[in-house]
MITI-6600 format. One record per residue (C-alpha): x, z, y. Coordinates in nm, 2 decimals. Layout:
! residues N
+--------+--------+--------+
:      u :      w :      v :
+--------+--------+--------+
:      X :      Z :      Y :
...
+--------+--------+--------+
! end
This chain:
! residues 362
+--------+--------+--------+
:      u :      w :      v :
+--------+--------+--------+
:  -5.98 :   4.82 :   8.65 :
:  -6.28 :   4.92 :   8.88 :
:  -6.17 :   4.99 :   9.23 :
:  -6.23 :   5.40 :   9.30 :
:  -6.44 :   5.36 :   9.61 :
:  -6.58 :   5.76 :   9.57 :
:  -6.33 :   6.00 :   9.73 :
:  -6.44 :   6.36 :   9.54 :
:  -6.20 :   6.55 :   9.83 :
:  -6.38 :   6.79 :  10.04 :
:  -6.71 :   6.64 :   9.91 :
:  -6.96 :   6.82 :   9.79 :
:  -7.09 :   6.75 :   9.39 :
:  -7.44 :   6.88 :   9.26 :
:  -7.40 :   6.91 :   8.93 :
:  -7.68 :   7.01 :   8.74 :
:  -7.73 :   7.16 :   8.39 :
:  -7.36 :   7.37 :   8.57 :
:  -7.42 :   7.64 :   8.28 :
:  -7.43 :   7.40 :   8.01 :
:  -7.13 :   7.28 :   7.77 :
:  -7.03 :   6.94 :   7.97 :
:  -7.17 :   7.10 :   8.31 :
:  -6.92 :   7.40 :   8.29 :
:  -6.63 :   7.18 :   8.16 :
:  -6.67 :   6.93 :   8.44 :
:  -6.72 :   7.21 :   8.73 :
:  -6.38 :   7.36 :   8.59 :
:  -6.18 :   7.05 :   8.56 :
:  -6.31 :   6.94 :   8.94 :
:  -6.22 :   7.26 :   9.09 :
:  -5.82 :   7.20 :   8.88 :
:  -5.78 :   6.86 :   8.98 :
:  -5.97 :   6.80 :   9.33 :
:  -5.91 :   7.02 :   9.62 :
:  -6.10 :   7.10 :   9.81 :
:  -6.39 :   7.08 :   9.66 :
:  -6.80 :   7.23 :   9.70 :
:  -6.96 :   7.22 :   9.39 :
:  -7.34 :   7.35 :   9.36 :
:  -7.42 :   7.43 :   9.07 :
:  -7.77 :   7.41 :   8.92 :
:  -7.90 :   7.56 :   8.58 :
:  -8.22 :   7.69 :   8.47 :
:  -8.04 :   7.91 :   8.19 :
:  -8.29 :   7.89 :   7.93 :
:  -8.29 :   8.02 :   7.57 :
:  -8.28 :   7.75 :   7.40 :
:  -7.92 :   7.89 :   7.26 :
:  -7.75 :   8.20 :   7.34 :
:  -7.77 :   8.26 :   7.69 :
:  -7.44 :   8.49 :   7.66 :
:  -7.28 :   8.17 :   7.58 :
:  -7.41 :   8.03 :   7.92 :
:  -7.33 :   8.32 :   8.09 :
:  -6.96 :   8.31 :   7.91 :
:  -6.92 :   7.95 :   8.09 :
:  -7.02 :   8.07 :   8.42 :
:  -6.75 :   8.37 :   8.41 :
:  -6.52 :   8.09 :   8.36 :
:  -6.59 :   7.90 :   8.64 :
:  -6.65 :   8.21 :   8.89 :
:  -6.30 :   8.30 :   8.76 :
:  -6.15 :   7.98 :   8.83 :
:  -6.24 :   7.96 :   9.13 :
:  -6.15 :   8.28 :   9.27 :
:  -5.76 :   8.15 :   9.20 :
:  -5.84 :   7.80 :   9.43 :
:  -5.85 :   7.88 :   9.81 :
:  -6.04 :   7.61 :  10.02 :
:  -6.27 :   7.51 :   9.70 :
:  -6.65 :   7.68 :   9.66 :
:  -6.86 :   7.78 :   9.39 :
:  -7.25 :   7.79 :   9.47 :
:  -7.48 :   7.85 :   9.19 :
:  -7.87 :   7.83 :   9.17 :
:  -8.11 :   7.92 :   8.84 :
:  -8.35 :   7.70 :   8.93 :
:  -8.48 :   7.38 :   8.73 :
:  -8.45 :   7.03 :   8.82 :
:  -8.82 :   7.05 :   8.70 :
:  -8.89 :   7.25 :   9.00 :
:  -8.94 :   6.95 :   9.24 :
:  -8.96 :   7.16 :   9.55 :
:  -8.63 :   7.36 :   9.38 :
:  -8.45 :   6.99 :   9.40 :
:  -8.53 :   6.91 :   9.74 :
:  -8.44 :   7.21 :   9.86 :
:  -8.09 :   7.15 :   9.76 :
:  -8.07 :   6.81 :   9.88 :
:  -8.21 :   6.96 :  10.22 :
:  -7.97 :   7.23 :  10.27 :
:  -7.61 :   7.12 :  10.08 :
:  -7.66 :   6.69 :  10.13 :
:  -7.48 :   6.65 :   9.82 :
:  -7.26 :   6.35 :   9.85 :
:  -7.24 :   6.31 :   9.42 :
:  -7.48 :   6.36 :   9.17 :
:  -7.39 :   6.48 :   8.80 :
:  -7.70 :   6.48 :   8.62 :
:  -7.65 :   6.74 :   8.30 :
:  -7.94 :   6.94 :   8.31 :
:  -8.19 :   6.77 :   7.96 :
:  -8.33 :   6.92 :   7.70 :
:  -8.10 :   6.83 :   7.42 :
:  -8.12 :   6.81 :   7.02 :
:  -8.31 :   6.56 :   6.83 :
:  -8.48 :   6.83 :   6.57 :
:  -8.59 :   7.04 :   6.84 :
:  -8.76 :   6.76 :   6.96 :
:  -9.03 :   6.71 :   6.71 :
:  -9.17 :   7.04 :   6.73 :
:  -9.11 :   7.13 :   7.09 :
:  -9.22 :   6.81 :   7.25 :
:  -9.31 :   6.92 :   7.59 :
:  -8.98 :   7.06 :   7.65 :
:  -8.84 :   6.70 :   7.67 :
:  -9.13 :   6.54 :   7.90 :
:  -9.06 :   6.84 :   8.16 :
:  -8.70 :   6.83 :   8.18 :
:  -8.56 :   6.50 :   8.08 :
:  -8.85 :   6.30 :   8.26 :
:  -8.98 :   6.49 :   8.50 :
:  -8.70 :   6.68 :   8.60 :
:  -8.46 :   6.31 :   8.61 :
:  -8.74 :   6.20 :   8.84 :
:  -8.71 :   6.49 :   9.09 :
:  -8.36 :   6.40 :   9.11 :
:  -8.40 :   6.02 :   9.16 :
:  -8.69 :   6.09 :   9.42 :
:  -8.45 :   6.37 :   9.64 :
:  -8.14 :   6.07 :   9.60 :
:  -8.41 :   5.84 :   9.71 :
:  -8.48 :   6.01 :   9.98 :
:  -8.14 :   6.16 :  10.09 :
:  -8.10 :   5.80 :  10.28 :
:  -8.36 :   5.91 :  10.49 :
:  -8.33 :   5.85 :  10.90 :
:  -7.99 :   5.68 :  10.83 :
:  -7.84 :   5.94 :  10.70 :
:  -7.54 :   5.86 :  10.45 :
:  -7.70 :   6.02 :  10.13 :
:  -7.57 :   6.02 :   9.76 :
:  -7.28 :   5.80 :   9.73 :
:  -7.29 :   5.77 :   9.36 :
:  -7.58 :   5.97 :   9.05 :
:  -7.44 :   5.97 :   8.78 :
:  -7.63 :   6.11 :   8.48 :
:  -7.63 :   6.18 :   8.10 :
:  -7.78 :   5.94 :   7.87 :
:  -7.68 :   5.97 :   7.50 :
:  -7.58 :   5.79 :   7.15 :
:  -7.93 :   5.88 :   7.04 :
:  -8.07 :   5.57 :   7.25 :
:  -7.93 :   5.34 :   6.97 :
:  -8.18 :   5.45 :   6.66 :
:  -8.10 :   5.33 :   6.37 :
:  -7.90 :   5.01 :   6.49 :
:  -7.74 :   4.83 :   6.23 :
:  -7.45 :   4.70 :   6.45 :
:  -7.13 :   4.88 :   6.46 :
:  -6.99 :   4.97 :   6.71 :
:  -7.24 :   5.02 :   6.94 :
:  -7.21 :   4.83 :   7.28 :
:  -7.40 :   4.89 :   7.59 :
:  -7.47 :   4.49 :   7.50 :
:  -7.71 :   4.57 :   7.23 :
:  -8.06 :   4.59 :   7.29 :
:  -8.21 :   4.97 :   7.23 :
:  -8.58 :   4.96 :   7.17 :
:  -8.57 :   5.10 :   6.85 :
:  -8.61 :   5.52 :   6.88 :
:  -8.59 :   5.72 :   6.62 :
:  -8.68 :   6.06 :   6.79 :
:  -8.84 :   6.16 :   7.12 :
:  -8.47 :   6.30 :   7.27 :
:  -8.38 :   5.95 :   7.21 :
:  -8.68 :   5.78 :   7.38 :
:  -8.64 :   6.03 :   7.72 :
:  -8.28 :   5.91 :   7.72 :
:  -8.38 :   5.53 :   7.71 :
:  -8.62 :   5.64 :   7.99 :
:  -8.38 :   5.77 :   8.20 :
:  -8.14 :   5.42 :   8.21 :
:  -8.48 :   5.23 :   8.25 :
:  -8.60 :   5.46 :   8.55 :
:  -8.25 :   5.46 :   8.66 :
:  -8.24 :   5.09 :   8.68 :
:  -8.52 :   5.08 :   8.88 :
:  -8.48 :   5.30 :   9.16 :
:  -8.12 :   5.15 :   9.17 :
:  -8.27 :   4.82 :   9.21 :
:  -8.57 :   4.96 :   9.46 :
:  -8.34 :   5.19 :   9.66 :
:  -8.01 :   5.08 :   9.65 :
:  -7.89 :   5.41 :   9.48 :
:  -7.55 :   5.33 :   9.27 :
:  -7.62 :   5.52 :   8.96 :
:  -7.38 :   5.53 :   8.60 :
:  -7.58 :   5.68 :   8.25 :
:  -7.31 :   5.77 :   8.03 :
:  -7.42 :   5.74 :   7.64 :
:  -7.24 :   6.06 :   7.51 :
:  -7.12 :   6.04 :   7.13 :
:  -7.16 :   6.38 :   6.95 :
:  -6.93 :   6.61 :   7.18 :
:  -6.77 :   6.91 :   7.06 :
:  -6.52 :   7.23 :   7.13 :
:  -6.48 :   7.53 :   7.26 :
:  -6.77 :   7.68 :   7.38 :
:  -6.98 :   7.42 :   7.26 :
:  -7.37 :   7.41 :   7.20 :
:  -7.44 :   7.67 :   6.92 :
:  -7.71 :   7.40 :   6.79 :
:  -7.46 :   7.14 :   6.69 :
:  -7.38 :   7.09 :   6.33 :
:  -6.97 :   7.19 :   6.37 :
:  -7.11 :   7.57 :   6.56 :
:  -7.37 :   7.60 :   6.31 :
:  -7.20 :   7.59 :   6.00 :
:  -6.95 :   7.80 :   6.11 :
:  -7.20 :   8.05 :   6.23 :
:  -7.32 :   8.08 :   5.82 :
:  -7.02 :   8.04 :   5.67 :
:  -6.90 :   8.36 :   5.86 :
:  -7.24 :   8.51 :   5.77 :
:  -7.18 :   8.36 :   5.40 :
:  -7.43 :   8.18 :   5.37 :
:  -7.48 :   7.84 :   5.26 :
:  -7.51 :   7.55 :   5.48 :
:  -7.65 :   7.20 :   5.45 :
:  -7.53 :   6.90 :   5.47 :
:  -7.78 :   6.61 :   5.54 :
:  -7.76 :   6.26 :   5.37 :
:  -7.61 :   6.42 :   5.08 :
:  -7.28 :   6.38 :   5.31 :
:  -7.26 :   6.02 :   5.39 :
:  -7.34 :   6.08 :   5.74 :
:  -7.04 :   5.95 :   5.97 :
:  -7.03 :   6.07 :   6.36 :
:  -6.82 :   5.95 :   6.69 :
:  -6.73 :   6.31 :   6.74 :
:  -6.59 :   6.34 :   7.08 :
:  -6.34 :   6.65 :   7.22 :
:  -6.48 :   6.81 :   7.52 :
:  -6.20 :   6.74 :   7.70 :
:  -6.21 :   6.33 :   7.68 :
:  -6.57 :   6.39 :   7.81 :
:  -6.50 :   6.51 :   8.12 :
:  -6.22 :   6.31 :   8.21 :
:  -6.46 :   6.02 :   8.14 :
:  -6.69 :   6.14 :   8.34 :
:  -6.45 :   6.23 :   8.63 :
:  -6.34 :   5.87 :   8.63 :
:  -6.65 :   5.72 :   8.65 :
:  -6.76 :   5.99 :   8.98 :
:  -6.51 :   5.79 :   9.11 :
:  -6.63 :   5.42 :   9.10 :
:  -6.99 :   5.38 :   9.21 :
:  -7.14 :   5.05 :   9.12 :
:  -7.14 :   4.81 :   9.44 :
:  -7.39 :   4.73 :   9.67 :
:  -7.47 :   4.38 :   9.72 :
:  -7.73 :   4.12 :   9.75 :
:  -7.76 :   3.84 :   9.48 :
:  -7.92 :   3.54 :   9.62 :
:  -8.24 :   3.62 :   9.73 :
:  -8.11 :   3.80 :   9.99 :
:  -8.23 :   4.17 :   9.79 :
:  -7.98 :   4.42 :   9.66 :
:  -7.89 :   4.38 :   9.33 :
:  -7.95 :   4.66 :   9.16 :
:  -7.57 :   4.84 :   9.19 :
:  -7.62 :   5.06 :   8.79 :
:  -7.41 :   5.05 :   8.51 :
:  -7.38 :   5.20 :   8.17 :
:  -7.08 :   5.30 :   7.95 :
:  -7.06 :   5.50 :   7.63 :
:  -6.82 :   5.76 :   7.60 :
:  -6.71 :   5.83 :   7.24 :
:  -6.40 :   5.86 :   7.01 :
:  -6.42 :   5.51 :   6.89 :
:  -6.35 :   5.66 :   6.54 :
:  -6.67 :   5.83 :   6.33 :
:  -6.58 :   6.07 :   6.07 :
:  -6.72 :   6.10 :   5.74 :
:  -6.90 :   6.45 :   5.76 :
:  -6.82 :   6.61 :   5.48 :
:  -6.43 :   6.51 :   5.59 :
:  -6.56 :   6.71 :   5.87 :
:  -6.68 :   7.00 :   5.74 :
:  -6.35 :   6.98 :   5.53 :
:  -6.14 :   7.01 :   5.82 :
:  -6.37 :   7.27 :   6.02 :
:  -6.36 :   7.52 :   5.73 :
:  -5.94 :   7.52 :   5.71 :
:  -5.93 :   7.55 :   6.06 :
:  -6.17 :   7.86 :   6.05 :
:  -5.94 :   7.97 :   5.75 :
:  -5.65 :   7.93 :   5.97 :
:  -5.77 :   8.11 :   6.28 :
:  -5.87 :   8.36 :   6.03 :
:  -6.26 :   8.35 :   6.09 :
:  -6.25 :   8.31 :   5.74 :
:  -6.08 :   8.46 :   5.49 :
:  -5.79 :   8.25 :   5.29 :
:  -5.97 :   8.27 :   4.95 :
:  -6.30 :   8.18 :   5.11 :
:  -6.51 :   7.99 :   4.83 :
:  -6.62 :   7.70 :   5.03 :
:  -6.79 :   7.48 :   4.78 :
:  -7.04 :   7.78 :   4.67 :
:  -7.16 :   7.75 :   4.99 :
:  -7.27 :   7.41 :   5.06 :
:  -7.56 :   7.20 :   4.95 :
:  -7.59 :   6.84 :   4.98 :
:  -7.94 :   6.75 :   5.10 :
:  -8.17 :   6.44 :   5.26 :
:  -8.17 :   6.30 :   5.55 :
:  -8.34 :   6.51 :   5.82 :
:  -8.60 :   6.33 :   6.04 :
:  -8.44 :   6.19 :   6.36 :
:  -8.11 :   6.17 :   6.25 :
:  -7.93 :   5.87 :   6.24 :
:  -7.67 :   5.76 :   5.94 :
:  -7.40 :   5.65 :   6.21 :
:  -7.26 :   5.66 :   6.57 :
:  -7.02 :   5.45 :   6.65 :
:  -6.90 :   5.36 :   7.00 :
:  -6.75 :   5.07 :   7.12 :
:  -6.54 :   5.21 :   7.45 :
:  -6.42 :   4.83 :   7.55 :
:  -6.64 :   4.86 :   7.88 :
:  -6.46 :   5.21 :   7.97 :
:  -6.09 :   5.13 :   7.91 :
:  -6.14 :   4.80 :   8.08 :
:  -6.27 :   4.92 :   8.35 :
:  -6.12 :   5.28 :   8.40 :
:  -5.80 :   5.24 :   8.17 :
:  -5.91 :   5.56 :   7.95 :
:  -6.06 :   5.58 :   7.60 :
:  -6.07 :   5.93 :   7.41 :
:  -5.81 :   6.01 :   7.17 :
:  -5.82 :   6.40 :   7.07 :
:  -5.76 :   6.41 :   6.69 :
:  -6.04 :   6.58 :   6.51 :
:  -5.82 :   6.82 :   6.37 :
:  -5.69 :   6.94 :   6.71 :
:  -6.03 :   6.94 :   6.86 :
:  -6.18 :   7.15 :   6.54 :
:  -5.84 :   7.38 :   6.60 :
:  -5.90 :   7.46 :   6.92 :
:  -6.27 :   7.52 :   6.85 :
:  -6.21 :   7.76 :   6.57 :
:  -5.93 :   7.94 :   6.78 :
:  -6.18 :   8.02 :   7.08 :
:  -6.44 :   8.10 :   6.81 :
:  -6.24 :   8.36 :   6.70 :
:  -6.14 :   8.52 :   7.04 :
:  -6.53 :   8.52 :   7.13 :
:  -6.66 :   8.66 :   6.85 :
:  -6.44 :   8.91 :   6.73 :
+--------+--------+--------+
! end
């Protein structure tokens, strides 16, 4: 077990991309479990999904809070893009953690919106290592621990399963993916350069409540209430590490908590203090299982009705470019070092999802 050598009490977080599906999730569970607590959040609130949705989130946390004396909820529509938006943050609040959310996510979206990706994911992650770079400045304390989102994507179309932070990743298969390798690579560097202790989490396919209205499980559920047919890629034999909102975050809380150390290897320079875990169920799911079990929890929650004729509205079809045929994560690296691993069944997680769906929609 890592030692936890990042107190969160009374500290004050950034976390950016606040408005988005692990952003919101995190701020909420911080504000339960750690008090006091100051988190900014930062979100540029974009359309690319139902901003209602982001909004929704928001209302959550502002709610939350209000119940939590002591704790505070700051929240700025700016983009990390906005370099001059960044440092001004880092001027005024000196946040003493980084939680890197804010990307440009989805591997379609990325081949024919490009630009999208290069302004958020690169630029915008180097604003943020620059102001972290610089929050040392005139011996000040600075950012105790960045840590930011990297993604399952990174591992292309490896043939070894499960993947391990061991295997190499030089193999992209989409742009999303080859931003996300960029961001552990320019991580690396400025951890090595600066002596900033930074963790990239490789996030396998998360899902729930409230969840991005671009992934696959929100998606289909969208059409099938619409009736309309939905498609189901590699004629089915697709298999994802899909991961419960919930295990996220507490992953992610754990790591806030153990920076990487600073030390010097024999040269008498810092070694670079960075590490990198992946964050999945440890168990991929045949998708058409999936969709099997999404469509009777939607029947259950009565989102769709009990004689619902599922297999007139589903087509099998090929493999969409960018997609991969399997994620797979090997979590060795985050139970042995943090004594957690994800375990939320895909039946409750798909419950729970259908349940809220339900509730927001009706």
């Amino acid at each position: 077990m890592k030692e936890q050598n990042v107190t969160l009490t009374g500290k004050t977080i950034l976390i950016t991309g606040a408005a988005g599906f692990i952003g919101s999730n995190l701020a909420m569970e911080l504000f339960r479990s750690v008090k006091p607590v100051h988190i900014i959040g930062m979100d540029n609130m974009n359309d690319y999904y139902d901003v209602a949705i982001k909004e929704y989130r928001l209302e959550q946390i502002q709610d939350l809070v209000g119940e939590i004396p002591g704790s505070e909820w700051t929240f700025l529509r700016d983009s990390i893009a906005d370099r001059a938006a960044v440092d001004a943050v880092f001027e005024q609040y000196a946040p003493a953690v980084v939680v890197n959310l804010a990307a440009q996510a989805g591997v379609r979206y990325s081949i024919t919106n490009p630009d999208a990706y290069i302004e958020s994911n690169l630029i915008g992650f180097y604003n943020i290592l620059e102001a972290c770079r610089h929050s040392y400045d005139d011996g000040k304390a600075g950012v105790e621990h960045l840590v930011y989102a990297s993604s399952s994507s990174v591992y292309g179309t490896n043939e070894k399963i499960p993947y391990s932070t061991q295997d190499r990743v030089d193999n992209p298969v989409s742009l999303y993916a080859a931003t996300k390798k960029s961001n552990e690579l320019m991580a690396h560097a400025y951890a090595k350069l600066y002596n900033i202790p930074c963790t990239g989490l490789r996030f396998f396919t998360v899902y729930g409540p409230a969840g991005r209205p671009d992934m696959a499980y929100f998606g289909f559920t969208d059409k099938l209430r619409r009736g309309e047919t939905i498609k189901i890629f590699n004629y089915g034999n697709c298999r994802r590490d899909f991961t419960y909102i919930d295990d996220i975050v507490e992953g992610v809380k754990r790591v806030m908590q153990a920076a990487p150390e600073r030390e010097n290897g024999e040269d008498g320079l810092p070694l670079p203090p960075y590490a990198v875990y992946n964050i999945g169920n440890n168990r991929p799911e045949n998708l058409l299982d999936f969709v099997d079990i999404l469509q009777q929890e939607l029947i259950r929650a009565k989102v769709l009705s009990e004689d619902y004729d599922f297999e007139a509205h589903k087509e099998l079809t090929a493999m969409q470019p960018g997609d991969v045929p399997v994620t797979y994560a090997d979590v060795s690296e985050l139970e042995r070092d943090f004594g957690f691993k994800p375990a939320t069944g895909l039946r409750e997680g798909l419950r729970k999802f259908a349940e809220w769906y339900r509730e927001f929609y009706k």
